[in-house]
C-alpha angles and dihedrals in degrees: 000000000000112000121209125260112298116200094205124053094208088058091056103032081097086086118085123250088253097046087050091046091053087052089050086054095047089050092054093046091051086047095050086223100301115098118207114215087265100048086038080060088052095053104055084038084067104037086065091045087053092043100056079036096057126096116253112227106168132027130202115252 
């Protein structure tokens, strides 16, 4: 299930890292590949989102 824009990533970061990457994708095929400066804002707003979603598998020592 795709969710609307959010503004905030802590909002959001209730999703899980694979339910925010099927949005990014969903983002690029509505974009046909080219991202407008508004679509270019929604995708680093969920990169960050993926990336506090996603699991840590490693830690630096």
């Amino acid at each position: 299930m795709l969710h609307g824009m959010s503004t905030t990533v802590a909002a959001a970061s209730e999703r899980s890292a694979a339910e925010v990457n099927e949005e990014i994708r969903a983002l690029w095929r509505r974009s046909g590949g080219t991202l407008t400066t508004e679509q270019r804002a929604e995708y680093q707003r969920l990169v960050m989102e993926w990336a506090a979603a996603a699991p840590r598998s490693h830690r630096a020592a």
